[in-house]
mmCIF file of the N, C-alpha and C atoms, coordinates in Angstrom:
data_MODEL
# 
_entry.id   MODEL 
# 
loop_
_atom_site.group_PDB 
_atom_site.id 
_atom_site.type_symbol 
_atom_site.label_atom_id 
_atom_site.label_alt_id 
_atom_site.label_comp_id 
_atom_site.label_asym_id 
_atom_site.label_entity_id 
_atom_site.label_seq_id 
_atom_site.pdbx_PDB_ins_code 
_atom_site.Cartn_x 
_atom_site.Cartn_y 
_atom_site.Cartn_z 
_atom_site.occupancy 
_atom_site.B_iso_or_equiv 
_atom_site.pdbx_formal_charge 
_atom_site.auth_seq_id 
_atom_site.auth_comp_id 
_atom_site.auth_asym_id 
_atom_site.auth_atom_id 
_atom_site.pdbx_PDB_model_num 
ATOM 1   N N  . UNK A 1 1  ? 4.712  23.440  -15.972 1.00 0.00 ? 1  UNK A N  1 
ATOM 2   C CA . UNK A 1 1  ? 3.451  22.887  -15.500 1.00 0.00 ? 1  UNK A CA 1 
ATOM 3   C C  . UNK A 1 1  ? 3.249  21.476  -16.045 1.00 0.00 ? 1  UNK A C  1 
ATOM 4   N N  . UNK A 1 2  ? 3.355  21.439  -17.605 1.00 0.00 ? 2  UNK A N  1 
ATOM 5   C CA . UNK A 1 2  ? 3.149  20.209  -17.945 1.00 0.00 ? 2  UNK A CA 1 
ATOM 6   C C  . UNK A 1 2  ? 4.299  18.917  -17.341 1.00 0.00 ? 2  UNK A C  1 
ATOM 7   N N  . UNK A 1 3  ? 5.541  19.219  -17.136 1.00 0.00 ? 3  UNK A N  1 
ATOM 8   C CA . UNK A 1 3  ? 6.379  18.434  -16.226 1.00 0.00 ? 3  UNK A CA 1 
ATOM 9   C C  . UNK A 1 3  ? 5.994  18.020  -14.862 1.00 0.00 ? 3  UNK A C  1 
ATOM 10  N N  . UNK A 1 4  ? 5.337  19.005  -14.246 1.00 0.00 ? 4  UNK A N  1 
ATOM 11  C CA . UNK A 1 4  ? 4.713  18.688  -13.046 1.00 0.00 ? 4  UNK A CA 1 
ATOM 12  C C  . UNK A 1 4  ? 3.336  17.665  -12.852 1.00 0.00 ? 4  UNK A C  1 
ATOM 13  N N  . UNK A 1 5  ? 2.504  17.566  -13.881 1.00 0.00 ? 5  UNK A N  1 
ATOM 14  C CA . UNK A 1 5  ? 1.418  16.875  -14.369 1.00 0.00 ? 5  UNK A CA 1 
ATOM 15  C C  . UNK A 1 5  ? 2.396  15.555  -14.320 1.00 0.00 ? 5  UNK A C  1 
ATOM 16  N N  . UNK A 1 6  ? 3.546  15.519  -15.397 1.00 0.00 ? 6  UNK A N  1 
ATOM 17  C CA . UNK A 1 6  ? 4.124  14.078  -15.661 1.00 0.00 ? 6  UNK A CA 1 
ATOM 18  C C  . UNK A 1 6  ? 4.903  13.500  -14.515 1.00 0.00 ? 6  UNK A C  1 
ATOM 19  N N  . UNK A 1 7  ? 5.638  14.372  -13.435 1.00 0.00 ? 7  UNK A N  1 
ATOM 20  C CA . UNK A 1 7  ? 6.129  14.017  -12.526 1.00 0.00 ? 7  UNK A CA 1 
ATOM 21  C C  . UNK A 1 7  ? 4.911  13.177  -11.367 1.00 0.00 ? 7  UNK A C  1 
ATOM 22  N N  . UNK A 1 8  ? 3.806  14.121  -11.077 1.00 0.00 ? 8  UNK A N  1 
ATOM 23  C CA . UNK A 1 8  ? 2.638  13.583  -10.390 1.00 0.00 ? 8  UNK A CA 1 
ATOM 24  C C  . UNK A 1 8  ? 2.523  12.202  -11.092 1.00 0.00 ? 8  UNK A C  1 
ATOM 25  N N  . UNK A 1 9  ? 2.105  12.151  -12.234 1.00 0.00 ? 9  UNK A N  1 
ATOM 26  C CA . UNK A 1 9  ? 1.014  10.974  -12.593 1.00 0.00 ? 9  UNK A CA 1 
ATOM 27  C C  . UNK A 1 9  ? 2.096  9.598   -12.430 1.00 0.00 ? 9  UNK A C  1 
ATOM 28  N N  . UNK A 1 10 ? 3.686  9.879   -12.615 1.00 0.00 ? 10 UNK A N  1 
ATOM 29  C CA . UNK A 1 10 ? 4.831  8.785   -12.751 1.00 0.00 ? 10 UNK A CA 1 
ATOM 30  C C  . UNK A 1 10 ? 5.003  8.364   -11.129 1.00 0.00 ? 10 UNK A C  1 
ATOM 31  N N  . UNK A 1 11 ? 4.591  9.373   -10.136 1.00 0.00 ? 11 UNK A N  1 
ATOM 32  C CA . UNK A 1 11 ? 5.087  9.018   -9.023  1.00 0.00 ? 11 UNK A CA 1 
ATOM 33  C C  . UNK A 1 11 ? 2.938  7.896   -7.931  1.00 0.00 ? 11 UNK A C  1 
ATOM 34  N N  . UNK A 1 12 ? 1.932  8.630   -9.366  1.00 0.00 ? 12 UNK A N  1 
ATOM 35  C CA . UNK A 1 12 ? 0.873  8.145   -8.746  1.00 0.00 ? 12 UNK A CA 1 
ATOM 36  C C  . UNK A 1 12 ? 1.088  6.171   -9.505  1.00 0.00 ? 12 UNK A C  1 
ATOM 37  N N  . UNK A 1 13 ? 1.583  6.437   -10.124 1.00 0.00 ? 13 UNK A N  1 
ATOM 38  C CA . UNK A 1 13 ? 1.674  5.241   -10.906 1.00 0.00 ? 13 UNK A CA 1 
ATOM 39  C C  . UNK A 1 13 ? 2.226  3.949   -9.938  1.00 0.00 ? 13 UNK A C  1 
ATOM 40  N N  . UNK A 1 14 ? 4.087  4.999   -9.686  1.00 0.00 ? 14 UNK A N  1 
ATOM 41  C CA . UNK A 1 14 ? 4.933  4.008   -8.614  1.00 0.00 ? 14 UNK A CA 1 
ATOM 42  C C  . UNK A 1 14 ? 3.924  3.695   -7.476  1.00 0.00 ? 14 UNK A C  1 
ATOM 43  N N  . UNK A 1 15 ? 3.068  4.599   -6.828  1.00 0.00 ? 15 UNK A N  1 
ATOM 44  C CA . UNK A 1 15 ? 2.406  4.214   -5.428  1.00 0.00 ? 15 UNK A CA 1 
ATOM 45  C C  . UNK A 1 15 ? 1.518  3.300   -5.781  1.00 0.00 ? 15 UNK A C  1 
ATOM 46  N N  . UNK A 1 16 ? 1.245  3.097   -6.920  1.00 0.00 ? 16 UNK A N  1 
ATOM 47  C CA . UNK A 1 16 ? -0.201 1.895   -7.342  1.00 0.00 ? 16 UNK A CA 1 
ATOM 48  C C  . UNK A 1 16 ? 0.490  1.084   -7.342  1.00 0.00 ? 16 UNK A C  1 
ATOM 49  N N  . UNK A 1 17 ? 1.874  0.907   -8.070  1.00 0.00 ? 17 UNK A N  1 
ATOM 50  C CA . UNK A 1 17 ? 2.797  -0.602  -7.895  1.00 0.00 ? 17 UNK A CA 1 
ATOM 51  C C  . UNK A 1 17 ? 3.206  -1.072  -6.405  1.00 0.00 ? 17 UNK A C  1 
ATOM 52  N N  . UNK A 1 18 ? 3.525  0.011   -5.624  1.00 0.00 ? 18 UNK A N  1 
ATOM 53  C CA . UNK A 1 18 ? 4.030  -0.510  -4.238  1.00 0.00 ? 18 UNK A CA 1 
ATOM 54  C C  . UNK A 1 18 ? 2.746  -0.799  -3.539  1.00 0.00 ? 18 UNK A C  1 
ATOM 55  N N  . UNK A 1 19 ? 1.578  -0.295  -3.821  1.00 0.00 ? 19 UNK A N  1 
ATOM 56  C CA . UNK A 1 19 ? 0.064  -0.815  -3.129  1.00 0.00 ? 19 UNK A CA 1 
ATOM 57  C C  . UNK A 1 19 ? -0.314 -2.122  -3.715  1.00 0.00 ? 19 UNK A C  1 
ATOM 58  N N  . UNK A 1 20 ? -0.138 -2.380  -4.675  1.00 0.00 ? 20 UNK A N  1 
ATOM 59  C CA . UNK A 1 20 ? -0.241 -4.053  -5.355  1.00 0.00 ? 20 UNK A CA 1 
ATOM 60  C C  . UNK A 1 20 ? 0.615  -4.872  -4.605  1.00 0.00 ? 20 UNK A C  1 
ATOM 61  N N  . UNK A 1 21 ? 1.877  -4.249  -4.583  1.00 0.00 ? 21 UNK A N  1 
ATOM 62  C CA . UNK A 1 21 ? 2.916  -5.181  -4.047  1.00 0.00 ? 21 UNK A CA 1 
ATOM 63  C C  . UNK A 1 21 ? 2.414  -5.740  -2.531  1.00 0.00 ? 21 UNK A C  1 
ATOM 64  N N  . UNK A 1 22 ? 2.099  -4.700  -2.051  1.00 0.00 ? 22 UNK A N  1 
ATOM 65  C CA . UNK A 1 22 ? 1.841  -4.621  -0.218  1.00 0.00 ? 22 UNK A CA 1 
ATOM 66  C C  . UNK A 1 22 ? 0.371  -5.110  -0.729  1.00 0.00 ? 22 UNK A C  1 
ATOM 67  N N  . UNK A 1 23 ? -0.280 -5.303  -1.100  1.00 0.00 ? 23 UNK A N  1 
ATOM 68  C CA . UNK A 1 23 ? -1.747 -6.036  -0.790  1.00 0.00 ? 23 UNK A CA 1 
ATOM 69  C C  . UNK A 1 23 ? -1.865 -7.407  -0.837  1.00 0.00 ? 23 UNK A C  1 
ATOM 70  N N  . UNK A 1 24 ? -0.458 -8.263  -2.146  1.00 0.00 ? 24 UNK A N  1 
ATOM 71  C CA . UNK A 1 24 ? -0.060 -9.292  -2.762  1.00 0.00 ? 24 UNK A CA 1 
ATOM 72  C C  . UNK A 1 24 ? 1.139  -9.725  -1.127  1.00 0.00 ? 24 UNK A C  1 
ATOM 73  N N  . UNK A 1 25 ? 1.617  -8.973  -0.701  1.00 0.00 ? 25 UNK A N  1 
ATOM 74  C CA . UNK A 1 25 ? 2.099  -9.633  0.780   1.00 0.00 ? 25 UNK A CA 1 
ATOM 75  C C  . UNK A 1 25 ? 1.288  -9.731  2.332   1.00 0.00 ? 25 UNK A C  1 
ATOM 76  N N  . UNK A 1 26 ? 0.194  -8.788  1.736   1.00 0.00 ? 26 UNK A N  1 
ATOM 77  C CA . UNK A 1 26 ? -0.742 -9.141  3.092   1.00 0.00 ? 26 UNK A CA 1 
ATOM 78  C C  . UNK A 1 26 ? -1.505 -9.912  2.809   1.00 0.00 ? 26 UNK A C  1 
ATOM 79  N N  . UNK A 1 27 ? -2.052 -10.566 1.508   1.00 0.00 ? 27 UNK A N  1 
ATOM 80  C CA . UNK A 1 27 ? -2.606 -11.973 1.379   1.00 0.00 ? 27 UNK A CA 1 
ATOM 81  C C  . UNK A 1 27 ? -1.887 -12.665 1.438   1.00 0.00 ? 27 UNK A C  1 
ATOM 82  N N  . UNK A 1 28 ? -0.488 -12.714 1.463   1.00 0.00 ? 28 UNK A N  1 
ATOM 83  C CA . UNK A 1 28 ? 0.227  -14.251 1.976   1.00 0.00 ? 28 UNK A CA 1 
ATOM 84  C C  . UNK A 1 28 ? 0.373  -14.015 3.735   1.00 0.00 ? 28 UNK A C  1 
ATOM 85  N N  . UNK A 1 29 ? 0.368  -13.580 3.831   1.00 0.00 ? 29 UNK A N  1 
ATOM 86  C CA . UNK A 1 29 ? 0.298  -12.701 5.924   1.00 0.00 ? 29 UNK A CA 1 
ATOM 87  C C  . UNK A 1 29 ? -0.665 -13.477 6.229   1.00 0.00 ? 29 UNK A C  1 
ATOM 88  N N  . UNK A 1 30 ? -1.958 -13.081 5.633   1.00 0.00 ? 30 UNK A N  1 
ATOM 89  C CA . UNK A 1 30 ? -3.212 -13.564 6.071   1.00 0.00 ? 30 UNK A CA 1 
ATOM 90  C C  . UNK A 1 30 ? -3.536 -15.140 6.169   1.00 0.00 ? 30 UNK A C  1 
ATOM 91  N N  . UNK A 1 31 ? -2.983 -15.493 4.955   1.00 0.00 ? 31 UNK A N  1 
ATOM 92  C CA . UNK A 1 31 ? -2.933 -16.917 4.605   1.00 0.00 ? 31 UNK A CA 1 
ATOM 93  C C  . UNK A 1 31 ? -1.819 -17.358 5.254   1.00 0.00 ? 31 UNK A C  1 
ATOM 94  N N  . UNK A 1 32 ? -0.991 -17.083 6.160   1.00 0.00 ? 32 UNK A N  1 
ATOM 95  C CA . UNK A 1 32 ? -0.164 -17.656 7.232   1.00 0.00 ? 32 UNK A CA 1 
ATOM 96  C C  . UNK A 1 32 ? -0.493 -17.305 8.612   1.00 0.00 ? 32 UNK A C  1 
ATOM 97  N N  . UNK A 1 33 ? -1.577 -16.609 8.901   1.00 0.00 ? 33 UNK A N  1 
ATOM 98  C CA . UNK A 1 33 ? -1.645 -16.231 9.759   1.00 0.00 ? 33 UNK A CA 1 
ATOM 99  C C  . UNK A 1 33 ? -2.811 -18.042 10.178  1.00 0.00 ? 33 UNK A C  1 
ATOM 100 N N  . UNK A 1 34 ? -3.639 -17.745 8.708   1.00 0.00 ? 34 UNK A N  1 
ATOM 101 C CA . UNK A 1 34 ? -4.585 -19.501 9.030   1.00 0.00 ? 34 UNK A CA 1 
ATOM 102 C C  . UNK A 1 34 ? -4.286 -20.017 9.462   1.00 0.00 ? 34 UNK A C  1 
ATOM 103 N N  . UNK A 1 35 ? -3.192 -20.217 8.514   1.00 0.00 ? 35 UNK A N  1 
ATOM 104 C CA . UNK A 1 35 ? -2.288 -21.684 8.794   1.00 0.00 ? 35 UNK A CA 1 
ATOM 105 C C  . UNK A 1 35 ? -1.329 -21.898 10.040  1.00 0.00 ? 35 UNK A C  1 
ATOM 106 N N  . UNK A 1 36 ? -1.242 -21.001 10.609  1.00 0.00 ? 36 UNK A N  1 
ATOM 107 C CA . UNK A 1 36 ? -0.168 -20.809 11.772  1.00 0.00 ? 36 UNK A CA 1 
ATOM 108 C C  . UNK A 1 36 ? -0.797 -21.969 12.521  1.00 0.00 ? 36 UNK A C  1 
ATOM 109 N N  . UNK A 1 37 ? 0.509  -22.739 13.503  1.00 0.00 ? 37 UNK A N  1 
ATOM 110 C CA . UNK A 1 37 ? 0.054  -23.701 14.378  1.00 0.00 ? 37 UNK A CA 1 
ATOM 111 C C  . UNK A 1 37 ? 0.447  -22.872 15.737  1.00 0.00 ? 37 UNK A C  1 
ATOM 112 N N  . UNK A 1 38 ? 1.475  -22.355 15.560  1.00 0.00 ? 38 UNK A N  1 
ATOM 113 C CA . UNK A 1 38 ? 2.307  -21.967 16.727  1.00 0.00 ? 38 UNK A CA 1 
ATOM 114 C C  . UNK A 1 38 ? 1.740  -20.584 17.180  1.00 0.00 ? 38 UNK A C  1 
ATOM 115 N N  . UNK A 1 39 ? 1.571  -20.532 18.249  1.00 0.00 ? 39 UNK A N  1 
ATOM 116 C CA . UNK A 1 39 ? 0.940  -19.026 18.738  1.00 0.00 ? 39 UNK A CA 1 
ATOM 117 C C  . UNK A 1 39 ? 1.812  -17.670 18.469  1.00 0.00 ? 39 UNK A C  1 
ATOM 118 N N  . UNK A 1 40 ? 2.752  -18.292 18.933  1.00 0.00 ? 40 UNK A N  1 
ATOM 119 C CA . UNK A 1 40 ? 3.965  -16.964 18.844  1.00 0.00 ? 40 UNK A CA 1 
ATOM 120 C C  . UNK A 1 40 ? 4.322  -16.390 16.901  1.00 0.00 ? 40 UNK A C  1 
ATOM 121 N N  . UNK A 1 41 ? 4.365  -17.257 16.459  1.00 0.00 ? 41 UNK A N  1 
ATOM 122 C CA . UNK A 1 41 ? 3.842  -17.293 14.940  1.00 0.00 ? 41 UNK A CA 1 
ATOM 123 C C  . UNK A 1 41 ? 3.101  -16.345 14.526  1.00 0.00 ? 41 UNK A C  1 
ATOM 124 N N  . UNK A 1 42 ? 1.955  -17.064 15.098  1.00 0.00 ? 42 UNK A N  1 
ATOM 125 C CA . UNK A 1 42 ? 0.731  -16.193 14.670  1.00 0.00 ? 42 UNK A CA 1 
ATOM 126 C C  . UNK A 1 42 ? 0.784  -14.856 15.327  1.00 0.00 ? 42 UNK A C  1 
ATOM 127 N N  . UNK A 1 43 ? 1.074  -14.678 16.156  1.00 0.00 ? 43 UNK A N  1 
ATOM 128 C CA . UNK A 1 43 ? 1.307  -13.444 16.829  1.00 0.00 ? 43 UNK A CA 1 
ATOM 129 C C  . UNK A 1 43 ? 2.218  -12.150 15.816  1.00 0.00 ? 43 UNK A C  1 
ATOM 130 N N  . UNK A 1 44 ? 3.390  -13.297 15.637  1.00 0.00 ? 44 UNK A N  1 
ATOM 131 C CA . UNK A 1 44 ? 4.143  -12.335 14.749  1.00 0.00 ? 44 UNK A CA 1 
ATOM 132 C C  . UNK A 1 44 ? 3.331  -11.720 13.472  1.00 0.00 ? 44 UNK A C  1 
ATOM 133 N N  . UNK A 1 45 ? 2.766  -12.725 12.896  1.00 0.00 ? 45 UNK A N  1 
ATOM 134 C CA . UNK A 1 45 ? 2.030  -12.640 11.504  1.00 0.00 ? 45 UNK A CA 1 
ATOM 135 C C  . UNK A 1 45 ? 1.046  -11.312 12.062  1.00 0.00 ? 45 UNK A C  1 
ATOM 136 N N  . UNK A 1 46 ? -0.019 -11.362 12.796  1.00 0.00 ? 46 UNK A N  1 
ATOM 137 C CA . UNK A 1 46 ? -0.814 -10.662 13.098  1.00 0.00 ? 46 UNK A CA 1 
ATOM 138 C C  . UNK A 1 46 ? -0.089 -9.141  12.909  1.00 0.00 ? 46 UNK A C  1 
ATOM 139 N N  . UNK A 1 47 ? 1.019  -9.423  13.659  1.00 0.00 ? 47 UNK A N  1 
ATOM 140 C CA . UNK A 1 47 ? 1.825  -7.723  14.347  1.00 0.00 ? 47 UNK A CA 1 
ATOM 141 C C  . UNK A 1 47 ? 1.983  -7.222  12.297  1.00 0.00 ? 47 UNK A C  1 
ATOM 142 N N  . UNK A 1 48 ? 2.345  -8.628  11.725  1.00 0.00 ? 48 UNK A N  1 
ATOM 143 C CA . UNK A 1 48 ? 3.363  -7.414  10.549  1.00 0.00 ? 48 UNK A CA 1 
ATOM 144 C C  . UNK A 1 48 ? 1.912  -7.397  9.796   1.00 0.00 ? 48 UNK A C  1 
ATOM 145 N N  . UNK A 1 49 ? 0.894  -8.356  9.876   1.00 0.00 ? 49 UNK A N  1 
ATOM 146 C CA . UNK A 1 49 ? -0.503 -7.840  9.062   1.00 0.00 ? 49 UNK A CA 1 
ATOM 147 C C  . UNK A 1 49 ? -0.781 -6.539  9.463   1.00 0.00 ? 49 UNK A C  1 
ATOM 148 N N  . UNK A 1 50 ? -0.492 -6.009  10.814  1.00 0.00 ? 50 UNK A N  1 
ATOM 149 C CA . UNK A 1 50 ? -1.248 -4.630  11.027  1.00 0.00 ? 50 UNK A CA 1 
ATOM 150 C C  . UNK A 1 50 ? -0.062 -3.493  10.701  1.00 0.00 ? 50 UNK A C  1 
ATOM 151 N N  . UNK A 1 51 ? 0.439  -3.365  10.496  1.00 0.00 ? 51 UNK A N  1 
ATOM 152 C CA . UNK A 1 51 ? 1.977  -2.262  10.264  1.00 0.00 ? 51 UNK A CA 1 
ATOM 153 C C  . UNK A 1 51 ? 1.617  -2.654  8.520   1.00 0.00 ? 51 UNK A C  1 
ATOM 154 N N  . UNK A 1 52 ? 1.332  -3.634  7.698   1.00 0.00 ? 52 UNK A N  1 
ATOM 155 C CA . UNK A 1 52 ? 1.410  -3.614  6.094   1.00 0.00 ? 52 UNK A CA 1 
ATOM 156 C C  . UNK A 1 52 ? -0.247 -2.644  5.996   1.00 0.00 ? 52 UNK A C  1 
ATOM 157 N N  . UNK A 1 53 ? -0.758 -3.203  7.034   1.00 0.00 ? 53 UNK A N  1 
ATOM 158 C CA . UNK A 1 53 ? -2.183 -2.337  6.553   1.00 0.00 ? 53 UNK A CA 1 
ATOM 159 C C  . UNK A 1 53 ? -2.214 -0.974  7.095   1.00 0.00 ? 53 UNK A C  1 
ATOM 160 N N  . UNK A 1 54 ? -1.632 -0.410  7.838   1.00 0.00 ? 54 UNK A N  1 
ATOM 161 C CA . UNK A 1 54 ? -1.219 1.017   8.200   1.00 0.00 ? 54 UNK A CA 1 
ATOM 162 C C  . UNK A 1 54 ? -0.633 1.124   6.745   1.00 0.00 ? 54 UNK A C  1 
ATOM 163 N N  . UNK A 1 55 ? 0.515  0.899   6.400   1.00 0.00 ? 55 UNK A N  1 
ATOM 164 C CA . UNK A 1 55 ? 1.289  1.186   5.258   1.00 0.00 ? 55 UNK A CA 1 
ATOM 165 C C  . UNK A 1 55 ? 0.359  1.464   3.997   1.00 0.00 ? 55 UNK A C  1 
ATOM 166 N N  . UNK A 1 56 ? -0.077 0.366   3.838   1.00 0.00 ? 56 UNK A N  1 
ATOM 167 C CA . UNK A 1 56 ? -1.174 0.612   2.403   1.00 0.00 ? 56 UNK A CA 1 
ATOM 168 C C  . UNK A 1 56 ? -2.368 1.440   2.827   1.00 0.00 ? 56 UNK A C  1 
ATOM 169 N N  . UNK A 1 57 ? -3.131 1.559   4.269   1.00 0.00 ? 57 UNK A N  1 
ATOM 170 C CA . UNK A 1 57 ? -3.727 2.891   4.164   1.00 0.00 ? 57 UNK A CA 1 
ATOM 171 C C  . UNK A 1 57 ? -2.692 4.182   3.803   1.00 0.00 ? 57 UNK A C  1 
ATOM 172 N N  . UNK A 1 58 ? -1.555 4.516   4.317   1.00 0.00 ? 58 UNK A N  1 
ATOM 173 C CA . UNK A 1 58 ? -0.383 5.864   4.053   1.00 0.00 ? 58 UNK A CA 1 
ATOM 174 C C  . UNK A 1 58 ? -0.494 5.943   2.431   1.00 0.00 ? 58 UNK A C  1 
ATOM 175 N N  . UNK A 1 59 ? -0.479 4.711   1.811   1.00 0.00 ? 59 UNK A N  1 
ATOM 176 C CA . UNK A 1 59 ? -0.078 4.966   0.615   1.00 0.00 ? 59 UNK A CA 1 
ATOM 177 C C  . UNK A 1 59 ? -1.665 5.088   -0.321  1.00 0.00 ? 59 UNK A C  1 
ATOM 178 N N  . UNK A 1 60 ? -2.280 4.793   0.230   1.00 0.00 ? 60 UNK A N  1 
ATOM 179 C CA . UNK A 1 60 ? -3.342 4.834   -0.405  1.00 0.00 ? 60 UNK A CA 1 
ATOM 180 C C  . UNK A 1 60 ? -4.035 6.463   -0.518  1.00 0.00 ? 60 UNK A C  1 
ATOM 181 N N  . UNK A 1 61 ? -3.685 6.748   0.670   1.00 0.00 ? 61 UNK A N  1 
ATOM 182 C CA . UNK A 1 61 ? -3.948 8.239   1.231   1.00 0.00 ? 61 UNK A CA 1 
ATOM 183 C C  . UNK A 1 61 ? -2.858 9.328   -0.048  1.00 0.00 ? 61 UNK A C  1 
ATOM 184 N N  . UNK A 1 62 ? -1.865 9.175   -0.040  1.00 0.00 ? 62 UNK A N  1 
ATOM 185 C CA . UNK A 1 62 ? -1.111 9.502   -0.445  1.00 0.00 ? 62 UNK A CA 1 
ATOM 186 C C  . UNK A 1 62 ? -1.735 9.533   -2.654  1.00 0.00 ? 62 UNK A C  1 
ATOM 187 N N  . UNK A 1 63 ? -1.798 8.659   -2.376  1.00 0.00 ? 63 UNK A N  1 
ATOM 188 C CA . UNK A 1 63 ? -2.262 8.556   -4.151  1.00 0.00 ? 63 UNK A CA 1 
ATOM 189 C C  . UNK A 1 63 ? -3.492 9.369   -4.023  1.00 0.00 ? 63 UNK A C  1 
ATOM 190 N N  . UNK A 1 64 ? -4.169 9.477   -3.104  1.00 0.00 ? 64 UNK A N  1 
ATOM 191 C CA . UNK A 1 64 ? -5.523 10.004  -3.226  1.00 0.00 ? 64 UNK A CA 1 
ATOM 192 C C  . UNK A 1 64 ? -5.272 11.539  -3.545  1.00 0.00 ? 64 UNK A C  1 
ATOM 193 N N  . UNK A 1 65 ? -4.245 12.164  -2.444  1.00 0.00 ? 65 UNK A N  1 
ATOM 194 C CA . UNK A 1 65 ? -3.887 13.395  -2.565  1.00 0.00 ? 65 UNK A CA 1 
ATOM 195 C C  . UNK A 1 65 ? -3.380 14.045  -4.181  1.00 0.00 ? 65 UNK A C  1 
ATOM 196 N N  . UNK A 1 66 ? -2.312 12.655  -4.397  1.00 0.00 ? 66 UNK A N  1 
ATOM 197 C CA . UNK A 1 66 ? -1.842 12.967  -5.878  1.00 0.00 ? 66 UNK A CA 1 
ATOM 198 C C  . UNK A 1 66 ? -2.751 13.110  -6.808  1.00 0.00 ? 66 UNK A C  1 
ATOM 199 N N  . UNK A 1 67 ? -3.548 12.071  -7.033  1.00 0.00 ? 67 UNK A N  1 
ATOM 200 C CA . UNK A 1 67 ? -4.927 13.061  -8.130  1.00 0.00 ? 67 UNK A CA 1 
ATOM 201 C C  . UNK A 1 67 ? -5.627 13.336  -7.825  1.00 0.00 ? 67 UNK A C  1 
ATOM 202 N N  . UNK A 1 68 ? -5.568 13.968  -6.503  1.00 0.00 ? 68 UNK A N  1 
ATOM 203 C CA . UNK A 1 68 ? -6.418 15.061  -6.513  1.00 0.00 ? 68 UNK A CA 1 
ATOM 204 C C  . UNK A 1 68 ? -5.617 16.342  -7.078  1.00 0.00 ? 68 UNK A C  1 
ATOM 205 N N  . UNK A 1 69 ? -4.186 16.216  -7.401  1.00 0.00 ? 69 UNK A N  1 
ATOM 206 C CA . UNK A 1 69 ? -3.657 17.344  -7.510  1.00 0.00 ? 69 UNK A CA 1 
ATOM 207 C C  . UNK A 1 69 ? -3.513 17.212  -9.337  1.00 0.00 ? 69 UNK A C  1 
ATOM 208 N N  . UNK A 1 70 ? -3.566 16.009  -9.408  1.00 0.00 ? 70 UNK A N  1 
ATOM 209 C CA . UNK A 1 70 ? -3.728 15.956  -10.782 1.00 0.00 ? 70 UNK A CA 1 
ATOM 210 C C  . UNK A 1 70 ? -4.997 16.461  -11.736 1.00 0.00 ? 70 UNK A C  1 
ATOM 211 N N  . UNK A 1 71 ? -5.461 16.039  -11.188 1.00 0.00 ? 71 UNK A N  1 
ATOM 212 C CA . UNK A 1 71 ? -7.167 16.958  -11.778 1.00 0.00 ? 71 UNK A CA 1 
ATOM 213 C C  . UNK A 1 71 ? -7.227 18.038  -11.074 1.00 0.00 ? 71 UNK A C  1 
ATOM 214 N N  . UNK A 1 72 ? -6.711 18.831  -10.670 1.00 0.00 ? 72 UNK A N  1 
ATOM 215 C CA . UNK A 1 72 ? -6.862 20.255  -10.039 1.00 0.00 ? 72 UNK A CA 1 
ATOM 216 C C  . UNK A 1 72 ? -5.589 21.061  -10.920 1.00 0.00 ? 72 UNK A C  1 
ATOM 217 N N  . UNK A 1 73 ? -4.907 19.888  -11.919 1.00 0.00 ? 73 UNK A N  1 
ATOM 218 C CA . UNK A 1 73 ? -3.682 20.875  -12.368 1.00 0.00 ? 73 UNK A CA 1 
ATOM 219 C C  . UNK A 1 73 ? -4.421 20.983  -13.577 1.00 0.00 ? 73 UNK A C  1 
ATOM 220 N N  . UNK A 1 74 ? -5.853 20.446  -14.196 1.00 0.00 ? 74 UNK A N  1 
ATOM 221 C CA . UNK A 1 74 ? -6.003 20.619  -15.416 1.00 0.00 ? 74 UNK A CA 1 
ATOM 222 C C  . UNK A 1 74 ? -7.012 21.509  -15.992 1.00 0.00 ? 74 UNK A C  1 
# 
């Protein structure tokens, strides 16, 4: 049980680093999306802003589940 507590909290940890990571690349997205001159550009920017913010909702969802399982293991 107590391995399972440490496995949860190491893997809620990794999803907080890859949600920093992905929030720290959709503010540079965003901030190119400003700056874009070119339409097709911006277009692109737009497409991968919405697929990073699907992603960080999944992962966000995902951590939510994990402590919830973490405070339900204690």
């Amino acid at each position: 049980m107590n391995e399972d507590i440490i496995e949860l909290d190491k893997k809620a940890t990794r999803l907080g680093y890859e949600l920093m990571a992905l929030e720290d690349e959709l503010d540079i997205i965003i901030e190119g999306i400003e700056n874009a001159i070119d339409v097709g550009e911006k277009a692109e920017l737009i497409r991968q802003k919405g697929k990073l913010e699907c992603e960080i909702a999944d992962i966000k969802d995902e951590r939510y589940r994990l402590n919830e399982r973490l405070i339900n293991s204690f």
